[in-house]
N, C-alpha and C positions, 0 to 999 in steps of 0.2 A: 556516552556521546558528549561529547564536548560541541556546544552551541559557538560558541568564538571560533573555532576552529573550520567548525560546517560554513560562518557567514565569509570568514576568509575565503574559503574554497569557491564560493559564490560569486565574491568579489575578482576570484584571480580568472575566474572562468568569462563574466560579463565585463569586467572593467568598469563596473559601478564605484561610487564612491559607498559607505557603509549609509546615509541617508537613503541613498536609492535602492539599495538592499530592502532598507526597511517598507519604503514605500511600493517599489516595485513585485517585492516576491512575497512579501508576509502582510502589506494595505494597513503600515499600521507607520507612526511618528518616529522621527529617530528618536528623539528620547525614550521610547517605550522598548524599542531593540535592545538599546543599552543596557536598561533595566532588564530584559532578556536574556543578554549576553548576560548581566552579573550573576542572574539566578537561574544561568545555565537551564532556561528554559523553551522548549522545542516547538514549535508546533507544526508536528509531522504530518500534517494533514496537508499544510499548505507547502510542504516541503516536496511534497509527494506528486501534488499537482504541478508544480512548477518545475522540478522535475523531468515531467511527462511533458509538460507545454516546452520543453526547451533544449530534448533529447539529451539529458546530460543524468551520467550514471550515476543512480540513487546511492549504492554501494560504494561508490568514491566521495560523493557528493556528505555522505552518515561515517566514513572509516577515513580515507583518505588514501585507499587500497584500488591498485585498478588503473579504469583508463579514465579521464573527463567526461567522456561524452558516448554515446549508446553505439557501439559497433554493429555491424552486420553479420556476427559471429552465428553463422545455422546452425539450427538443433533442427535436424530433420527438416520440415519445412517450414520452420517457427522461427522468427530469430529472437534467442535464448534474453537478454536484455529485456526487448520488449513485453514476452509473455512474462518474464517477472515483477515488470511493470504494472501491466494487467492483474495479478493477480495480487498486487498489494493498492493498485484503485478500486479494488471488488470488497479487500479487506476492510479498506477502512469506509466501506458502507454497512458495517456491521455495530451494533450497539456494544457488544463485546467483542472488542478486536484483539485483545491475546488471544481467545480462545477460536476465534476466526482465522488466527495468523496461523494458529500450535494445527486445525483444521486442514486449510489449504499445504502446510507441509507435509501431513500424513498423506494427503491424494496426491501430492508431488512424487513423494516415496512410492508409494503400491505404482504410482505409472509407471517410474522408474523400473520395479521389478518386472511387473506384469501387467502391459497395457491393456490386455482383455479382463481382467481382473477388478479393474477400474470400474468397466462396463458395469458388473455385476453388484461392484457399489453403488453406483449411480442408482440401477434396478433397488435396491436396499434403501438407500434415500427416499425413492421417486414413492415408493409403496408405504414408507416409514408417516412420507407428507401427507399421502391419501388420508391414512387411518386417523390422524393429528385431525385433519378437517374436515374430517367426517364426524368425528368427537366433540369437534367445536359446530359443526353446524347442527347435532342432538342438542345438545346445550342449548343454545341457540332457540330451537322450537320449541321446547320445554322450559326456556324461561318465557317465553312469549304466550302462554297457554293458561 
């Protein structure tokens, strides 16, 4: 990922000057952008968010691939952008987000194959959760005791 390159794409999309860039999308000083831009450093959280607040495609926005801005492209009765959207603001609510990201592509994948199959994961989770906090609330009364 090239950071200069993402703040350009920013820039040709809002017409910001690179100040407003820094202020308006990342809440931080120009000088601190620039020191960003030199050490090519990202912060995709708020890239992500800003992003979402201003329909404009992440995947264009991180590559430079693509269209500017979120089409109405249906996936069934989802449009395909948005639900991609959503499931990388879900990711980065995770404390490990490579392994939340490598996650939500695998249930991407099995939907892809076999949307009932999904189902059966989910059943696999949902029971997986139960047994986890049922172990934590033993623990739990047994240290209280």
């Amino acid at each position: 990922m090239n950071f200069k390159k993402i703040v350009d794409r920013i820039i040709e999309v809002t017409g910001y000057a690179q100040k407003d860039v820094a202020n308006e999308v990342f809440n931080i000083k120009a000088n601190n952008l620039s020191n960003r831009i030199k050490r090519n450093s990202v912060d995709v959280d708020k890239l992500i968010d800003w992003a979402s607040d201003n329909s404009v495609n992440l995947n264009w926005l991180l590559t430079g691939k693509g269209e500017p801005y979120l089409s109405a492209v249906e996936n069934g009765s989802k449009f395909q952008n948005i639900v991609e959207l959503e499931h990388l603001s879900i990711v980065k609510t995770f404390k490990n987000k490579s392994l939340a990201k490598e996650l939500n592509e695998i249930l991407k994948k099995i939907e892809d194959i076999d949307g009932e199959h999904l189902r059966e994961v989910k059943g696999l989770l949902r029971s997986e959760l139960s047994r986890l906090q049922g172990s934590v609330s033993k623990k739990t009364s047994l240290a209280r005791k």
